[in-house]
Every structure is written in C-alpha cells, then in structure tokens.
N, C-alpha and C positions, 0 to 999 in steps of 0.2 A: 743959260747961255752956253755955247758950245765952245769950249776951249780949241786954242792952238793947238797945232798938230803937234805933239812929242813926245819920240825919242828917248825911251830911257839907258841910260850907260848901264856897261857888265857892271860895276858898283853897285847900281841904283836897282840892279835887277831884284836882288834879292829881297831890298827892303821893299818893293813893289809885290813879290810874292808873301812876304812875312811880314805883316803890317799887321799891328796884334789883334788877338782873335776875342773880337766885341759881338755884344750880344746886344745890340742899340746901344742905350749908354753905358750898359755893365760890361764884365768881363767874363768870360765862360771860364771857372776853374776846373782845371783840365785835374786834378786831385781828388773833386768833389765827384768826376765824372767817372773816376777810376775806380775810386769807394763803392759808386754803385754798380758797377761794371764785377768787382769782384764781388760784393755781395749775391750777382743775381747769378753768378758764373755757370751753375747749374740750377737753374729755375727751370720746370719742366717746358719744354716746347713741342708744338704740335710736329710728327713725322715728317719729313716734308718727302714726295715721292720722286722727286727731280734730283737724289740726292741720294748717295751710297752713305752717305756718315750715319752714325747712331748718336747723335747730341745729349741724352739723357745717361748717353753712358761715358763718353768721353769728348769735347769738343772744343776746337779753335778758340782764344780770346783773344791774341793777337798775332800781327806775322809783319816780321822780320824780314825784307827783299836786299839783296845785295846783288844785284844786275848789272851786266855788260851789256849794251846795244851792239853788235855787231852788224853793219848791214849788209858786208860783201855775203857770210851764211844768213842772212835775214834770221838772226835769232836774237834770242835773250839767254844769255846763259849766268849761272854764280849759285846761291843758294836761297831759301826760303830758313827763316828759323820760325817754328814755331812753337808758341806758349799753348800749353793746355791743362782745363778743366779737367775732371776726370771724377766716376764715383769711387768711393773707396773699393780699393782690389781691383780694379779695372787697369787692365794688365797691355789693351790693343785700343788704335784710337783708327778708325774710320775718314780715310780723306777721298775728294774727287781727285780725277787725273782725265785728259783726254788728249792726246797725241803728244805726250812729253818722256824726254827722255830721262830719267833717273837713274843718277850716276853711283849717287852712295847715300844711305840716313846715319847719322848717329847721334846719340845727346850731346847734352850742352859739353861734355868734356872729350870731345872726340869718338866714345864706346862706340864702334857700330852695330847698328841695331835690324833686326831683322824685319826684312817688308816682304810681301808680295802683292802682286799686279793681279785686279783680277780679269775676267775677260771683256773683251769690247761691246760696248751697245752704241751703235748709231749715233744716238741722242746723247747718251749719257755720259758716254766715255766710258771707265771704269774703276772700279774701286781701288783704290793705295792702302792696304791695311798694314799697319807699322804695329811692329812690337814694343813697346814703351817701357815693358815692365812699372818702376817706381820710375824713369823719369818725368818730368812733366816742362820740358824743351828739347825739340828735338831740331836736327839741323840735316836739310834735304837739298842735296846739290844735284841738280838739274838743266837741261836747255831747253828750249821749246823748239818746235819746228819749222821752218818756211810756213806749213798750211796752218801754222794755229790759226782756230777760225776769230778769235778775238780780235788778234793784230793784221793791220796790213801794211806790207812793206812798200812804199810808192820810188820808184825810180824819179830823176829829177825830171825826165820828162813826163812827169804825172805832177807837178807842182806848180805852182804860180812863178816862182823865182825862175827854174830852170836851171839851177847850177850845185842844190841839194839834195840826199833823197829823205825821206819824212816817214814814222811810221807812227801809229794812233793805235790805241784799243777803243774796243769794245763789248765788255760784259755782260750786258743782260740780254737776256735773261742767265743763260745756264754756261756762259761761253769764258766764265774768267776761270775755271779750270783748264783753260788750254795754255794759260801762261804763270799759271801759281796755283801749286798743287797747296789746298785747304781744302778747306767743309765749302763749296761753293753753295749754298742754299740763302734768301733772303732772311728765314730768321733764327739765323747763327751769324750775329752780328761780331764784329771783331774790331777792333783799334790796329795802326799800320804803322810802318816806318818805312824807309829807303832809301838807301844808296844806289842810284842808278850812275853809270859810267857809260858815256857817250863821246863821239869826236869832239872834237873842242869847237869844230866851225857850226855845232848846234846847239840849240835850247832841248834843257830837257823843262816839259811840267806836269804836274801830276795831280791828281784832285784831296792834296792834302795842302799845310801850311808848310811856306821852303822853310828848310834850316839851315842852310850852307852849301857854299861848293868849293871842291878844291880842285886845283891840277895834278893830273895822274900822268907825269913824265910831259911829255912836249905834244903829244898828239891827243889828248884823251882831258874831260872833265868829269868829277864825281859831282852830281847833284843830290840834296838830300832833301825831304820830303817826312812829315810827320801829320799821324790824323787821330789825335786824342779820343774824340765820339766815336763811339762803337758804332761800325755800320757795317751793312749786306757788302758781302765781298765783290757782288756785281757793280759796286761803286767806287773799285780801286779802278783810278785810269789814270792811262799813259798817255802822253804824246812828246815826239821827238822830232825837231825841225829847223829850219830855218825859219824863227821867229822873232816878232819884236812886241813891244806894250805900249799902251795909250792908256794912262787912266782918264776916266770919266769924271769920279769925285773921289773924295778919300778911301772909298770901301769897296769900287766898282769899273773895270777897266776891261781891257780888250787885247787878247793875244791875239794876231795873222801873220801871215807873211807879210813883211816889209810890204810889197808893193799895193798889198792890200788893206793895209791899216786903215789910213787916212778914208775910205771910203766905209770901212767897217766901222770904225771908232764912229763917224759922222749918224751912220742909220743906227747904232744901238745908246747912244745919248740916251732915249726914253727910260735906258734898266736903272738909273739911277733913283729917279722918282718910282719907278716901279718895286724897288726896293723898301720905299718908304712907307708907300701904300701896303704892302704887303704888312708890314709889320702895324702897321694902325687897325689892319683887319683883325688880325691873328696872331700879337705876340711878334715878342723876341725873335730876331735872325741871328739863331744859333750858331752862324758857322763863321764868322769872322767877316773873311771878306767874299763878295759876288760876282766873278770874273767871267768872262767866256773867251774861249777855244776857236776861233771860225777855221774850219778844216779847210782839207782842199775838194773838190768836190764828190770824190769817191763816197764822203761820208753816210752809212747807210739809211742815217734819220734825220728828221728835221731840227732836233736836239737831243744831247743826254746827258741829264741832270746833277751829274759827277760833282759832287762836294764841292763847293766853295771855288770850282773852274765845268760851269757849263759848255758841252763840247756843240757846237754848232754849225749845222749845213749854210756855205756859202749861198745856198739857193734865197736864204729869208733877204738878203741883200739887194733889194729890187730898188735902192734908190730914193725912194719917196717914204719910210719908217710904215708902211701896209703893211707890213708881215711881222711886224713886233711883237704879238702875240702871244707868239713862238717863246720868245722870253720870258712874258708873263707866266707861260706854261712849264717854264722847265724852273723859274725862280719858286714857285708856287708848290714845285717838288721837293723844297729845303724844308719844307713841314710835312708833307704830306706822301709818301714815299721815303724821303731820305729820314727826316724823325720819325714820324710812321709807317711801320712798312710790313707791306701782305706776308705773313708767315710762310705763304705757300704761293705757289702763282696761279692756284685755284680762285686763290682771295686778291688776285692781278684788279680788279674792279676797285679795291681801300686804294690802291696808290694812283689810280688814272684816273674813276669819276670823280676823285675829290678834288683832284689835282685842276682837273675842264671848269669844276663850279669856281674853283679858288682863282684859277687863271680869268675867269671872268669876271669877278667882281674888283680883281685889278685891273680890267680892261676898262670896267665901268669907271671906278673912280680915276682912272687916270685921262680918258678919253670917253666918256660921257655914256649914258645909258642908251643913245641911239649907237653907240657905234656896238654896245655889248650887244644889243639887241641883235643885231645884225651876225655876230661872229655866232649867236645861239641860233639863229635858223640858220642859217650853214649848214652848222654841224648838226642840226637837228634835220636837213637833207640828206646827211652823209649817213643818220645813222637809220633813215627809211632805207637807203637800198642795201646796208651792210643787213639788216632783218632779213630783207627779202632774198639775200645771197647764201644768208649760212640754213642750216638743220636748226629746228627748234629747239634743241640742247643745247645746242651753241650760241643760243641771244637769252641766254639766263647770267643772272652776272656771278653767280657761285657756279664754276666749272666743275667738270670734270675733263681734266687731262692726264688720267690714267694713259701708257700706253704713247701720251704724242709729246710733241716737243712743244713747252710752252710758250714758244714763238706763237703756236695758233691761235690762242689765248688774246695776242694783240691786234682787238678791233674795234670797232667802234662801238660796239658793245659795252665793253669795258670803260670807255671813255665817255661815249654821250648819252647809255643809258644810263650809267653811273651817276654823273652829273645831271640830268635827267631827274633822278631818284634825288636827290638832294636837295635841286631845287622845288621838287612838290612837297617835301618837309619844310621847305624854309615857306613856301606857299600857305602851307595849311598852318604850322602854329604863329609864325611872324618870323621876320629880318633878329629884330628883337634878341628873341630868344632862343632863334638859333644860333646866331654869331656866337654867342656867350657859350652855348653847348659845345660848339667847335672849336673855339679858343680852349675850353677845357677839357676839351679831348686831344688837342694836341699837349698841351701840358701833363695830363693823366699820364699820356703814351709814348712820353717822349723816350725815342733810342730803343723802343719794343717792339716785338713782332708783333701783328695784329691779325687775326681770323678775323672773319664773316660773323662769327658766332660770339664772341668777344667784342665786336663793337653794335653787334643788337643789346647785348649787356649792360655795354658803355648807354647809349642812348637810352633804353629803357628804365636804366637807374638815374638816367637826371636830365631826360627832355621829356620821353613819352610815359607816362607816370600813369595813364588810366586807360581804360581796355576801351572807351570811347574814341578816345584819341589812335590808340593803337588800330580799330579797326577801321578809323577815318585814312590813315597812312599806309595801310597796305603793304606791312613792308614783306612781312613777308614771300608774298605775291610778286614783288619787286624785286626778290633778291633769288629765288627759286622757281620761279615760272617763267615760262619763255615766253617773250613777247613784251609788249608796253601795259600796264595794267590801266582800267578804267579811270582810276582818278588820274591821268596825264594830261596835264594842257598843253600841246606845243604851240613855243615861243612866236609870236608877232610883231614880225619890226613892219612900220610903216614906211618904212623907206623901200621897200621894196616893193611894196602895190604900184607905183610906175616904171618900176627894172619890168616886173613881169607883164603888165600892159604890153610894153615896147618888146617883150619876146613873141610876146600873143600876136601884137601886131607885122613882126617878122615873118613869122612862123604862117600867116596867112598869108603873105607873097607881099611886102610892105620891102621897100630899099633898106638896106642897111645905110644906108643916109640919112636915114628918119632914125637914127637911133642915137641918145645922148650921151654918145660913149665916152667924149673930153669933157664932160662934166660930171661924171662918177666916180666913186671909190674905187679901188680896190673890191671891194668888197659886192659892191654891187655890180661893178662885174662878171664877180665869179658870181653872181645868183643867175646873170644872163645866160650866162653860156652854160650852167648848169640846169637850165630850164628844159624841160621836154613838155610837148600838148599831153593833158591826163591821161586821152587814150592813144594808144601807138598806133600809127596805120599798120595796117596787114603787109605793108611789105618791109616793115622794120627799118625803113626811112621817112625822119623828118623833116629834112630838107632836101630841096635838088642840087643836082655838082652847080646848076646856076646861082643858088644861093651860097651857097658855102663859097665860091669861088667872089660873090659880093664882099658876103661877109669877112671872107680873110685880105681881101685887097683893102677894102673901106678902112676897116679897125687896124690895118695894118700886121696882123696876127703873125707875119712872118717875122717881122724884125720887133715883135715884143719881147721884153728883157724879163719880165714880171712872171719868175717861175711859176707859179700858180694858175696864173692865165695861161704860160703858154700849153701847161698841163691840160685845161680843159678844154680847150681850143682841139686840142689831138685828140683827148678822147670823143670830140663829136666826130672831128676827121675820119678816124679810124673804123669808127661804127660804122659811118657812111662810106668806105673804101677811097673814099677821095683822094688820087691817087696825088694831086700839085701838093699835099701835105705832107709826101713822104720825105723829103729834102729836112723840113723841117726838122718831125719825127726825127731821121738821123742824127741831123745836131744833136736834140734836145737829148735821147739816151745815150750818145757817145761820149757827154759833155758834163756829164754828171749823174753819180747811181744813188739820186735818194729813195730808197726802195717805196716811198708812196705813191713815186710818180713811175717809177721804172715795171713794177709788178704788176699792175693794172694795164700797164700799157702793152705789156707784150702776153700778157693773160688775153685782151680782146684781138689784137692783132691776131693769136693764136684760135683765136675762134673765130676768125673770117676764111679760115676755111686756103683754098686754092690761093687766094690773094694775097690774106696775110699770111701765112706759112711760111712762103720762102721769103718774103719782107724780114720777120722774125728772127730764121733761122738767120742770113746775113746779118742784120745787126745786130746779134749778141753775139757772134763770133769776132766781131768786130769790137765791141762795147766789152765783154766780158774780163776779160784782163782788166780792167780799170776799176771794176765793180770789189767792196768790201765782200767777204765770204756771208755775212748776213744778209745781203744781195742775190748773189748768185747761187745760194742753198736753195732761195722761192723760187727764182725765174727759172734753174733747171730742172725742178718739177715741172714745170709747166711747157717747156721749150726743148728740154733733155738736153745734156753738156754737150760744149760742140764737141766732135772728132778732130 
C-alpha cells in the first residue's frame, strides 16, 4: 500500500539518514569489519593500470573529508586526512590527483611533509607522491576546481525548485580523484568519514550512514557522514541541494527536490519489495539502509550505485513504475559491484554482467517471468548492435584498456554479454545449484577486489568440478574470445511475436492505426520501435516521411513522457532525416543529458552528414552547459566543443 505523502522535519532528518545499519535481521558489526580490514591492510592486489599508486607498497585504508561546499567559487575546499598501510621501510606513499589544488601535506601532528606533483595525462591525471617517512596519517589541505570532472555545479535555473543551486558527484570510473586526492582505483578499498559544510538553506547527502549536523555560525551547516565497509573510492558520493525525504518502509526511501517527491516516492514504491527479493536470492543486505537520490536532470546515467543512497536519473520517472528496473539494477550492485568488485576496470564485466543477471531475477520474482523475459531480449537487441559496432577486442569481456580511458570499457558488452555468460551457466548445471554458487561467492568475496582469473578459481573450486562440465560451459571462450560463443541461446519472450507481427505489418505499408499501442507495455513498445526488416533497403530507409509522419501523429510520439520511448522514436527519426522530429529532438537533449540517450543521438545526427551536422553543432551549443562533464567528454569527441 502506498503511504501518505511525508515530509520529514530537520529533527527527523537525521534519524531518517542514520537508521541502524541492519543486515536483514542482524546487525553489521562495524569492529568485526575493522578486524578484517586491518588484518588484510596489505594483502597483495593485482596493479591496477588506471592508477599512479603502488598498493603493495604503501596504500589508503581510510580517508578523513573535512569540506566546504562553496558555490559562488564552485568548489570544495578543507582537507583530506588519510590513514595508511605501508610495508616496513616504505618511506613514499603514491596517491591520484587530477585538476586539484594542493595547498600543504603534513602528519598527524602538523610536520609538513614533503610531496611532489607529477606530470599530467589526460585520462589519468597525475601522480601526488608524499613523503611519509614513519608517518602513517597524513593530512592534505586542498580545493578542487570549477572543471572537476566529478562534480557539477547546477545554477538554480538548472533545478526543479528554481530558487537553489545543487551540486552531485560522480566517480567511476577514474573521476573521484578530481575531488579527493587518494589511491582512486577499484581494488584499494578504504572505509570514509565527513564533515561536509554547506549553506544552511541545503541538504547535504552522502553515500555513507549520517552522524550528526551542527550550525556553523548563522549561515552554514556541518553534515557528517560515516562508511564503516571498505569500499572503491569511486563509491564516495556527494550531493548538495535543495531536498526533502519520503520513506517507503523502514529501510528504503526517497531523496528529490520537494516539488518532486510526491511523484518520485509514488513510481519508486516497488524498491521496497525489491529489497526483499534481493535478499531471498543472495543473502544479507549489507548496507543498512537502501535510499535513492533522484537528481536533477543533468545527471550523466541512468543510476549509480553509491552505498546505501542510489543516485538516480529523473528520466526512469515516466509515471506508470515501466522503468523500475533501473532500481533493480542499481540495488543488485550492493552485492555485486559494491561487496564485489573488478580489481581493475579490465575485469568491468564481475560488477555489470552479474549485476543484469541479478537485476533480472529480481525483476522476475517481483513482476513475473514474462515481464523478465521481455527486459532479456531488450537487452539481448542492445547487445547484437553494440557487437556489430565495436572491433573484436572490444566484445571480449576481459579487456584490454591499456592506453584509453575506462569509460570505454562501458558497454553492453560488459553488461549483457556478461549476463549472457551467466545465464548459460545457470542453463547448463541448474537454478539449483547455481544460486548456491552465487550466494557463496558473494560471501567468500565479500569487501574484496575480484579479477577475472580469481573468480574462474572461485567457480572452478565449487560449481565446475569436472573437465566435462568445464568443456560443456566454455568459459573460457566466453570470457577471452570476442564474440558470443556456440553454446548461447538468446532469450525468447512470447510477448513479443505480436509487437513484431504488427511492425512487419507497418513496415509493409499497414496504418499505424492497426497497431495495439494503448494496450502494451512499456516494454513492448520499445521492441516496436526498435524493430528494423532483417534486411535494410539499399537506400538505408525503412520507412517513408509518410509513414513516420503516421506513426508519430497516431502514437502521439510528440507529447510522449516515457524517456525511453521518446529515445527510440528519435533514433528512427533521425536515421530517416525526418525533419517534423527536430522540434522534438530539441526538447529531448536540451532537457536532460543522460549520456545513453544524449551520445547516440548526436553520434547519428553526426553521421547524417549535410543535414544533421549543423542540427548537431546548434544543439549542443545550446544543451551543453547543462550537460555533466561525463557527458560532454563523449559528445565532444564526436561533435568537437563548441567555440
């Protein structure tokens, strides 16, 4: 049953954010987690190549923020303390750094210590090497800059409200050195604290448990913030706003802008039961409580996974709970990703394809095996043209990102060949006994980094036990070969042999009047409009402006709310030059930059040549200000910054 709309007081805030940190029925001891934390402090971990530190010789366990939000300079300025491991005699300790300023280092008792900067790469940033000698805490006072690519600072006319301005990070991959100099790499996990100080007419929240706030003179609040579980530093997140809270049930609620709660809290009701599910599959939910974030629409992805406050694109909000999903997939990262997690972003395929298999079988039991069926050919369409788009190297799920920035790394590759490869394991030995493998490979690996190579180890020592089985499963074909290997069945949902009928029958000159579109999903929707005839005509048109000008008047395509749809709607538009869709087009990227819908779109617009080109170059000169820096990094490769 869906609760009353409500309103929590500054009082009520806190205990809203700090509601104890349950593991189902237990409690997580944050002492037991410490124990192991320093026992493992220096276990060897694999190099990671996205990463200046040397962890085997000296590395992060935790870090210490004491931040100002200033937003007339759009910065964060205060210090960073941190604790470190170190082998004996290890005299220099290795941190990232990428556009921040560094004011002074010294230990714990004020000594300053000596650092130097090394030089810039692009991608990387550069190395912070601090001299340490015997300390083993050091304290690095800093600001960051307008362009850190992490955060973005939103003016209040870029908010729902209109009368605050709001700023959010964004971490992963390689981007939370831009606002906290550490070891940024996935598997140099660290435990966190914070004192953020922000205007008093904002919320601060963070993807830790609150611990308090106090007043800092008449204009300012100190919020604080603690995250006991060691995690990838890519999972320390900010946001700073004008917001308010709805909880859903005891352990699961809703931060947006006031004006947008009441319709956010409404569509995400389902994360509660999804919560449950989750935890009947696979174990304990480690993290206390399961909140989400709804940004404002800048935000660069559909979600991100951020501890115990998932941040999420206002786009999934289409009204009718069709895009919930999204939830499943980002709750489904509190095991799989945030407790396990790719040592490298070579091994990006352990946190996304387990994550798509896991997100499904919450989709199933919560909303039934036709609707799972359905979300797996989707995405099992998405990931025939992502094959057909990259270099054979690049549809293998162990990369190689020597050399590029592991943004490349995130495709559907990653995601649905992954999951893909998962479910022909659970295929060939049974549900059974895979569940059991998976539940105890999240247990085995909880709070650890995980390789490629390490979890053929994991599986081999306690599901694939005999070289029969092992050459029934192919894994290794699956995890180093490009391409989809022999034993793949892709998925079959019966609900869609009459979506595709009814495109067939379009697509051969049939009204879009004849098509059942007020009586379908979501879902089958979007297999409509992603439908194309097997073979393309020679002139790389499917339809004529006659048709498309049906189809977008019939179905209404102009005034559809349903991001997704209106997503696919433009991608046929666009391919076909259709010129009554640019109005649209306009809204749709001026209006929000989730880089799924925004980089595709002006990628093809960019390949129309004469027509779309200057379409293109106008609305990203127009749209780009609004756009997160993990946005605007792909589309100006593809579009070049405006002038």
């Amino acid at each position: 049953m869906v609760r009353p709309l409500m309103m929590v007081s500054m009082m009520a805030l806190t205990t809203a954010l700090g509601a104890c940190q349950t593991t189902g029925g237990s409690v997580t001891d944050p002492g037991a987690i410490a124990a192991v934390a320093a026992s493992e402090a220096m276990t060897p971990i694999p190099q990671d190549i996205h990463t200046y530190a040397q962890p085997n010789i000296a590395r992060v366990t935790h870090v210490d923020l004491n931040l100002t939000a200033d937003f007339d300079s759009k910065s964060l300025s205060g210090t960073a303390t941190l604790d470190i491991a170190a082998q004996p005699g290890a005299t220099e300790i290795v941190l990232d750094a990428r556009n921040l300023d560094i004011r002074s280092i010294t230990d714990a008792e004020g000594r300053p210590l000596g650092f130097a900067e090394g030089q810039d790469d692009p991608i990387l940033g550069h190395a912070l090497t601090v001299q340490i000698g015997d300390a083993r805490k050091i304290v690095i006072t800093y600001a960051t800059r307008p362009d850190a690519a992490a955060l973005q600072w939103l003016t209040p006319a870029q908010t729902a409200g209109g009368q605050q301005p709001y700023m959010f990070s964004q971490g992963q991959a390689i981007l939370t050195r831009t606002w906290v100099p550490t070891q940024d790499s996935p598997g140099i996990r660290q435990t966190w604290d914070a004192r953020i100080t922000a205007p008093r007419d904002l919320k601060v929240v963070m993807s830790g448990r609150a611990s308090g706030r106090a007043p800092i003179g008449p204009d300012l609040i100190s919020w604080r913030y603690v995250e006991t579980n060691p995690v990838p530093p890519y999972l320390i997140a900010i946001g700073v706003g004008d917001v308010d809270f709805q909880a859903i049930d005891e352990r699961t609620g809703v931060w947006t802008e006031p004006s947008r709660l009441e319709a956010a809290h409404d569509e995400l009701v389902p994360t509660a039961a999804m919560v449950d599910a989750a935890e009947a599959l696979y174990g304990p939910y480690r993290w206390g409580r399961y909140d989400l974030l709804v940004l404002p629409p800048s935000f660069p992805f559909g979600g991100m996974e951020n501890p115990r406050l998932t941040f999420a694109t206002p786009t999934i909000i289409a009204g009718d709970r069709s895009l919930v999903s999204l939830v499943a997939h980002e709750l489904a990262h509190s095991w799989s990703g945030n407790l396990v997690t790719n040592a490298t972003w070579a091994d990006f395929w352990l946190n996304e394809g387990f994550t798509v298999y896991f997100e499904n079988r919450i989709m199933e039991a919560t909303e039934g095996r036709d609707r799972a069926l359905m979300l797996q050919s989707l995405g099992w369409g998405d990931l025939q043209d992502t094959l057909a788009s990259l270099p054979p190297a690049d549809t293998r799920l162990k990369l190689d990102l020597a050399g590029r920035d592991p943004d490349e790394g995130l495709t559907d590759v990653a995601y649905e060949k992954g999951a893909a490869f998962l479910r022909t394991i659970e295929r060939i030995v049974g549900r059974e006994k895979f569940d059991a493998w998976l539940t105890g490979y999240f247990e085995r690996n909880a709070f650890r980094p995980m390789t490629t190579e390490l979890f053929l180890e994991d599986i081999r020592a306690h599901l694939v036990t005999t070289r029969a089985l092992e050459d029934q499963l192919m894994m290794d074909a699956w995890i180093y070969q490009p391409g989809m290997p022999s034993n793949w069945q892709p998925p079959v949902s019966d609900a869609f042999a009459p979506v595709d009928a009814a495109a067939l029958a379009f697509a051969d000159g049939g009204p879009a009047s004849a098509i059942p579109w007020a009586n379908w999903s979501t879902q089958e929707r979007q297999r409509f409009l992603a439908w194309r005839p097997p073979v393309p005509p020679a002139s790389g048109r499917w339809f004529s402006d006659a048709q498309l000008a049906d189809l977008e008047t019939t179905l209404n395509l102009r005034q559809e709310g349903n991001a997704e749809l209106v997503f696919a709607w433009l991608d046929i538009a666009v391919q076909h030059r259709y010129q009554p869709a640019v109005p649209t087009l306009e809204r749709f990227l001026t209006t929000q930059g989730r880089r799924k819908f925004v980089l595709p779109l002006f990628t093809t617009l960019w390949g129309q040549g004469d027509w779309g080109r200057p379409i293109a170059t106008r609305l990203y000169g127009e749209a780009r200000p609004g756009y997160h820096p993990v946005t605007t990094n792909s589309v100006d490769a593809v579009v070049g910054r405006p002038q």
